[in-house]
Chimera marker file (.cmm) of the C-alpha trace (Angstrom):
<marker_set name="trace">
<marker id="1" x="18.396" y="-3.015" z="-14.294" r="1" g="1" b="0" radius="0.5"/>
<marker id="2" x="14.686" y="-2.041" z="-14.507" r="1" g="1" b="0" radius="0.5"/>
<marker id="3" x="13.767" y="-4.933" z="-12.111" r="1" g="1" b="0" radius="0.5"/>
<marker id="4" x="16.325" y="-2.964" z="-9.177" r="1" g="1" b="0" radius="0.5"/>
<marker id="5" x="14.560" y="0.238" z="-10.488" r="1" g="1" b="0" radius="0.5"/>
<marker id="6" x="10.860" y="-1.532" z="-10.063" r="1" g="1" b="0" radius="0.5"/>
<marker id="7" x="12.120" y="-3.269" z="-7.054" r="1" g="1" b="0" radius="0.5"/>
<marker id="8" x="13.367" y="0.057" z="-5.165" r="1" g="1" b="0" radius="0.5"/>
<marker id="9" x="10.056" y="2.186" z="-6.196" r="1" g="1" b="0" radius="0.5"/>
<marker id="10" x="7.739" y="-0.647" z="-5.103" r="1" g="1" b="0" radius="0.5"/>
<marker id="11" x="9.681" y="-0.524" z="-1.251" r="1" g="1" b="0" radius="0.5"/>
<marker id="12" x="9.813" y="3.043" z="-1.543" r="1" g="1" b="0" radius="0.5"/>
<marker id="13" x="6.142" y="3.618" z="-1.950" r="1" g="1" b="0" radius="0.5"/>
<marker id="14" x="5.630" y="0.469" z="0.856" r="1" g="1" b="0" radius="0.5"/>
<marker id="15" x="6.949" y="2.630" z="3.439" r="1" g="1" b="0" radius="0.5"/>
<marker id="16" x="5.512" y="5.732" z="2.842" r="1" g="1" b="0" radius="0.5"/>
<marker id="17" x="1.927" y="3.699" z="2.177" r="1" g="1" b="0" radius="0.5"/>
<marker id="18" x="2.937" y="1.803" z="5.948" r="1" g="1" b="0" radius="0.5"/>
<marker id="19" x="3.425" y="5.396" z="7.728" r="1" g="1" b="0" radius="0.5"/>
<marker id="20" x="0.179" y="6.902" z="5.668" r="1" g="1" b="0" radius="0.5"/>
<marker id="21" x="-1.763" y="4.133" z="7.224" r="1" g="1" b="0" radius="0.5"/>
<marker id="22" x="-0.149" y="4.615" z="10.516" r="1" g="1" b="0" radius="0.5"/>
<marker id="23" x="-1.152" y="8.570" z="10.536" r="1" g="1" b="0" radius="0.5"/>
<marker id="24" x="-4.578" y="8.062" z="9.425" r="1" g="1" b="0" radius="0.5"/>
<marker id="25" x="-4.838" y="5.589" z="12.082" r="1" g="1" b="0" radius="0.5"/>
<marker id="26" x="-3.503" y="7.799" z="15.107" r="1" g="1" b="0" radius="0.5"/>
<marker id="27" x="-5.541" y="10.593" z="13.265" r="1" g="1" b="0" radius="0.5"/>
<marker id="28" x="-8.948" y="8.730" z="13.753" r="1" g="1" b="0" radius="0.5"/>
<marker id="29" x="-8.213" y="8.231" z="17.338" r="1" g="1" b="0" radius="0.5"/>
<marker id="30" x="-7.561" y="11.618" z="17.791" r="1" g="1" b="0" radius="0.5"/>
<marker id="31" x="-10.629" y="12.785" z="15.805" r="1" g="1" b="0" radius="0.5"/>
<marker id="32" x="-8.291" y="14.898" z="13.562" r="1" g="1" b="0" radius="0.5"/>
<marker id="33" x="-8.659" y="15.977" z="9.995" r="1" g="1" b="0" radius="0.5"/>
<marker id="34" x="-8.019" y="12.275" z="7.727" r="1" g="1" b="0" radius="0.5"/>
<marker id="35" x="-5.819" y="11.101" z="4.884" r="1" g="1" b="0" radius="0.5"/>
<marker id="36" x="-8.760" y="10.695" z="1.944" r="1" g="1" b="0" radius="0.5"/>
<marker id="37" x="-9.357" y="7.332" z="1.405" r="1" g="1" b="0" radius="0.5"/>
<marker id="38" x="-8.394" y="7.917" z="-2.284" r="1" g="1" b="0" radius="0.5"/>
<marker id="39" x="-5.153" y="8.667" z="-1.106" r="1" g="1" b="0" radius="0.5"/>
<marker id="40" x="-4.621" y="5.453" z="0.720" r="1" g="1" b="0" radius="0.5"/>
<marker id="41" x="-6.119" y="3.513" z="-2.111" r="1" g="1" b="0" radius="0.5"/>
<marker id="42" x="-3.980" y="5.035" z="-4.589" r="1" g="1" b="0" radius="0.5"/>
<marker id="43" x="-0.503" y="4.712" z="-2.674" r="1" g="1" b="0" radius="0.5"/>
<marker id="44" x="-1.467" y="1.021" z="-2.636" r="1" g="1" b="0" radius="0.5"/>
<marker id="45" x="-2.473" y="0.438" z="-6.007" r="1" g="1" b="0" radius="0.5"/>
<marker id="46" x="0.303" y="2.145" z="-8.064" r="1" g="1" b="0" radius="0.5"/>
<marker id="47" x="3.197" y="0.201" z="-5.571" r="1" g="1" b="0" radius="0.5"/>
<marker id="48" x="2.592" y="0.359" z="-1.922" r="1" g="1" b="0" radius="0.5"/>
<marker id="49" x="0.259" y="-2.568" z="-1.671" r="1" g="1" b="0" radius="0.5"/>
<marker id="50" x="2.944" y="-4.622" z="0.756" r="1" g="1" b="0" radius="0.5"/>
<marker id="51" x="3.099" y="-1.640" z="3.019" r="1" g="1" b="0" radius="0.5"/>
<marker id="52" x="-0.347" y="-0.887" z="3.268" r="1" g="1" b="0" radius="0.5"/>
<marker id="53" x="-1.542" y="-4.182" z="3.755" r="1" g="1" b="0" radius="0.5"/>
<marker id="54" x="0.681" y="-5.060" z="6.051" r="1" g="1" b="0" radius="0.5"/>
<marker id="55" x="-0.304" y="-1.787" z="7.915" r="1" g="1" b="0" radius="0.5"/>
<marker id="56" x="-3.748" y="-2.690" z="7.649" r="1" g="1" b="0" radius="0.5"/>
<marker id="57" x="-3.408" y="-6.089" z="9.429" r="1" g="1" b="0" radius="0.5"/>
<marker id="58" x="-0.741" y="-4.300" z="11.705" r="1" g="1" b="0" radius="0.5"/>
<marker id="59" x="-2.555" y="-1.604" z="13.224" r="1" g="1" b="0" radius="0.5"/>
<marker id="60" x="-6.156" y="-3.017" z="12.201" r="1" g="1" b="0" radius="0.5"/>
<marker id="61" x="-7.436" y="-0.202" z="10.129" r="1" g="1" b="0" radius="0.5"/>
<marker id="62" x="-10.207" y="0.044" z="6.782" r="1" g="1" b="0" radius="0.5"/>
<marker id="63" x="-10.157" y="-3.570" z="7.614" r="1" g="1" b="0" radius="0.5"/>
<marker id="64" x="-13.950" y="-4.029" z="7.746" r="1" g="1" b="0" radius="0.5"/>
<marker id="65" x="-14.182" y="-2.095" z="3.993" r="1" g="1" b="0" radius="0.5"/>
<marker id="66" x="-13.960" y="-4.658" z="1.411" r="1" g="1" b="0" radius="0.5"/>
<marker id="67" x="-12.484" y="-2.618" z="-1.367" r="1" g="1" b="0" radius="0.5"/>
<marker id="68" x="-9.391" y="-2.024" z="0.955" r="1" g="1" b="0" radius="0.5"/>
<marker id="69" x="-8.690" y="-5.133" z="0.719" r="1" g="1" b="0" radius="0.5"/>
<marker id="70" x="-9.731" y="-5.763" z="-2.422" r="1" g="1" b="0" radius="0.5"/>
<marker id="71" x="-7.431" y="-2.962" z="-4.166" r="1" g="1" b="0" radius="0.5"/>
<marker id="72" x="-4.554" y="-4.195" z="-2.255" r="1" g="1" b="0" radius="0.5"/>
<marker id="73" x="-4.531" y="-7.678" z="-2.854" r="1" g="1" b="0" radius="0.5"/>
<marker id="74" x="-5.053" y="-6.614" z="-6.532" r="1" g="1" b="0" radius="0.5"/>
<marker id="75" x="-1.713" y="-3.965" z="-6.359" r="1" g="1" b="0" radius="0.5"/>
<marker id="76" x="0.060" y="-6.955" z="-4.826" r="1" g="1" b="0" radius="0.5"/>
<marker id="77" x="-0.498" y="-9.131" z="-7.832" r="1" g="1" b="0" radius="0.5"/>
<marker id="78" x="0.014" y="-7.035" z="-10.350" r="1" g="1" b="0" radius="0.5"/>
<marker id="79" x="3.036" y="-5.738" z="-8.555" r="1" g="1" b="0" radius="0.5"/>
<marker id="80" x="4.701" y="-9.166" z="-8.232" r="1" g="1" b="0" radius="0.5"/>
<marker id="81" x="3.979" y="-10.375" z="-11.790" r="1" g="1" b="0" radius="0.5"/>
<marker id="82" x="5.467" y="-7.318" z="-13.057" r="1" g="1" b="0" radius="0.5"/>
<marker id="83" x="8.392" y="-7.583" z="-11.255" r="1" g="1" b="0" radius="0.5"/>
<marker id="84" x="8.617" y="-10.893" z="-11.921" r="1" g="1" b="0" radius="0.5"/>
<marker id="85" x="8.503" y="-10.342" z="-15.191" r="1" g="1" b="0" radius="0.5"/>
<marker id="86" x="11.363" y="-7.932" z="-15.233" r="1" g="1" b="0" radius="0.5"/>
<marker id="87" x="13.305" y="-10.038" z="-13.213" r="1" g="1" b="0" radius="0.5"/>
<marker id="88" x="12.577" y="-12.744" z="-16.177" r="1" g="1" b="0" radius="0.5"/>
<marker id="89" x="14.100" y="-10.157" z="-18.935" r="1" g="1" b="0" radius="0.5"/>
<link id1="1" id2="2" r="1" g="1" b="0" radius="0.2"/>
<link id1="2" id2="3" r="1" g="1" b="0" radius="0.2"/>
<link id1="3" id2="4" r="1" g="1" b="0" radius="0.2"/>
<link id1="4" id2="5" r="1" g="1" b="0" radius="0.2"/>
<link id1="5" id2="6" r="1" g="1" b="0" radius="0.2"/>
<link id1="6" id2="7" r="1" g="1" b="0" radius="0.2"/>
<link id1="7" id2="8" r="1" g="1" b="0" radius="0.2"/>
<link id1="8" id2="9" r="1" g="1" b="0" radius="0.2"/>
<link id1="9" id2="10" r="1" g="1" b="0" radius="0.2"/>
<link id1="10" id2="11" r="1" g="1" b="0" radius="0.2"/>
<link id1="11" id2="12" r="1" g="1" b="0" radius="0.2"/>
<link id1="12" id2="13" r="1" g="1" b="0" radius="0.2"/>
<link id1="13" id2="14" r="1" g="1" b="0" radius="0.2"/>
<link id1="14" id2="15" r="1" g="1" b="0" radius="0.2"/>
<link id1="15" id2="16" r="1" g="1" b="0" radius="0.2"/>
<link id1="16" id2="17" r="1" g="1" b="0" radius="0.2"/>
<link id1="17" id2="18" r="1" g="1" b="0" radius="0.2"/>
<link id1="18" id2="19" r="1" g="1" b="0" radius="0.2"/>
<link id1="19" id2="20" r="1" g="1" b="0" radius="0.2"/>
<link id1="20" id2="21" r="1" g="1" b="0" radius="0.2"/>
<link id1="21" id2="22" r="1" g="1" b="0" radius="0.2"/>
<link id1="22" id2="23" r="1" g="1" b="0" radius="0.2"/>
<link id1="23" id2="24" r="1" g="1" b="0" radius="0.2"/>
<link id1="24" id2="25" r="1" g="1" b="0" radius="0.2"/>
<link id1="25" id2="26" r="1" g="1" b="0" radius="0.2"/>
<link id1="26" id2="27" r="1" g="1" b="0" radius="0.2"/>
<link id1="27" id2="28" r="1" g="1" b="0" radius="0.2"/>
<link id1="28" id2="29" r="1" g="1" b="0" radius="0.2"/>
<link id1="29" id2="30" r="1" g="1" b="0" radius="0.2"/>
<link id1="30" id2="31" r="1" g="1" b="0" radius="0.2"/>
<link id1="31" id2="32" r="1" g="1" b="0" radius="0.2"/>
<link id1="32" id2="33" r="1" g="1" b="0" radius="0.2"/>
<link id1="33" id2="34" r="1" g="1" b="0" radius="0.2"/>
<link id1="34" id2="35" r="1" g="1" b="0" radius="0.2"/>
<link id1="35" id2="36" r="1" g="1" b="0" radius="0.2"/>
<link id1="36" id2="37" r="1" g="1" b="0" radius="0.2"/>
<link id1="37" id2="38" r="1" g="1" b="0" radius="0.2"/>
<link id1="38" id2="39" r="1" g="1" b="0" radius="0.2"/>
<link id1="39" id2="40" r="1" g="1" b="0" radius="0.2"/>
<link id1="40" id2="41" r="1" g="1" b="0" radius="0.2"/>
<link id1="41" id2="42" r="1" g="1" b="0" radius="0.2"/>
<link id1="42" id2="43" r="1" g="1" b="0" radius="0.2"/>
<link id1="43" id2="44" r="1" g="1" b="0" radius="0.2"/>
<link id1="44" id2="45" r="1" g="1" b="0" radius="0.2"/>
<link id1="45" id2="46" r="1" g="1" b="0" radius="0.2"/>
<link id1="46" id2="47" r="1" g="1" b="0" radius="0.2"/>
<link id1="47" id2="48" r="1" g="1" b="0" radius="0.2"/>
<link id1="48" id2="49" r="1" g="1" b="0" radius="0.2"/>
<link id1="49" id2="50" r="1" g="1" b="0" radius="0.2"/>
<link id1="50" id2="51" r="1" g="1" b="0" radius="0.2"/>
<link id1="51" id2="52" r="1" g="1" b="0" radius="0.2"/>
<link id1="52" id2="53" r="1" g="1" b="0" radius="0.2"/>
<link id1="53" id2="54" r="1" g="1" b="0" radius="0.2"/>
<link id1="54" id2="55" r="1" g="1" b="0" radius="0.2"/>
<link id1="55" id2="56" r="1" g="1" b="0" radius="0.2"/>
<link id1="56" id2="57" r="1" g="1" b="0" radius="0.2"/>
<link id1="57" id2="58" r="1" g="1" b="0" radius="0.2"/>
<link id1="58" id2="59" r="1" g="1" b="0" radius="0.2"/>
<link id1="59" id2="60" r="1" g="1" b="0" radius="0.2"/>
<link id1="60" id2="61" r="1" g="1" b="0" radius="0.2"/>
<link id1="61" id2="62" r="1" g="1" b="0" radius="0.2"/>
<link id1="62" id2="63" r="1" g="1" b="0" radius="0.2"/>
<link id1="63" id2="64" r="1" g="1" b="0" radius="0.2"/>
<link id1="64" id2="65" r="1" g="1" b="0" radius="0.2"/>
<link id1="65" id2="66" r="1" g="1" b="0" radius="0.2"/>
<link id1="66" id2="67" r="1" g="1" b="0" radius="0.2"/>
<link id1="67" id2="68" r="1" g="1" b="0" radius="0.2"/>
<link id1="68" id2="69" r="1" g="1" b="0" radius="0.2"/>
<link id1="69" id2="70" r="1" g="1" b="0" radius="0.2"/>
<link id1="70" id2="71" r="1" g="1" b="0" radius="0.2"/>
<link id1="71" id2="72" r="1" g="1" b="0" radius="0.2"/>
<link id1="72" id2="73" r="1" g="1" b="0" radius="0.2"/>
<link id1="73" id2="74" r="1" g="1" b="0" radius="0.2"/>
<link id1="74" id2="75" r="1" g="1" b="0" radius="0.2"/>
<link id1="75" id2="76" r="1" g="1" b="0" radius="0.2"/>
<link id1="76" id2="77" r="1" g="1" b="0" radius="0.2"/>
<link id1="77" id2="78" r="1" g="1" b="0" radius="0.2"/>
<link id1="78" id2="79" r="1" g="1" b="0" radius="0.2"/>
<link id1="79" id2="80" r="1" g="1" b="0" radius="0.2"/>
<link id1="80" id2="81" r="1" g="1" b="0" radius="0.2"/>
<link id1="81" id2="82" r="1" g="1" b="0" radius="0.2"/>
<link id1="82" id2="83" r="1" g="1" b="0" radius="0.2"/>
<link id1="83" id2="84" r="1" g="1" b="0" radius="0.2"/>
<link id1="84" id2="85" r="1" g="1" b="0" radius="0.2"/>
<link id1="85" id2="86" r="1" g="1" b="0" radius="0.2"/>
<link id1="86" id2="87" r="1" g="1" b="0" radius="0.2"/>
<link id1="87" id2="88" r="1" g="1" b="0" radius="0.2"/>
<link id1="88" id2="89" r="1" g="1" b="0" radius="0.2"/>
</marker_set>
């Protein structure tokens, strides 16, 4: 029950994190007003890492700052081994 709870949040916050990177994107090439980078880095970290990297790689943004990567390759571990670990209840 709590793993199709987990598992629903953690694609939830994927796509919004996927279409956060995708505005921030558009809005740098526009020279617009910018999503804080705290923003992005949160929405990955507490369960949109998938989204957000993949959005990363996708449309090739923060991919030169190390900590981008850094925080989510770190949400998608912790992610997995917790749902894993649900799943395992």
């Amino acid at each position: 029950m709590w793993s199709i709870i987990f598992g629903v949040w953690l694609a939830a916050l994927s796509v919004i994190a996927f279409f956060l990177y995708a505005s921030d994107k558009r809005r740098a090439k526009r020279q617009q007003r910018r999503i804080p980078e705290r923003t992005l880095l949160g929405i990955s970290f507490f369960g949109g890492a998938i989204g957000a990297y993949v959005a990363m790689l996708h449309f090739r943004h923060k991919t030169r700052h190390w900590y981008f990567h850094a925080v989510n390759l770190l949400g998608i571990a912790w992610q997995a081994c917790l749902l894993i670990w649900l799943l395992l209840l």
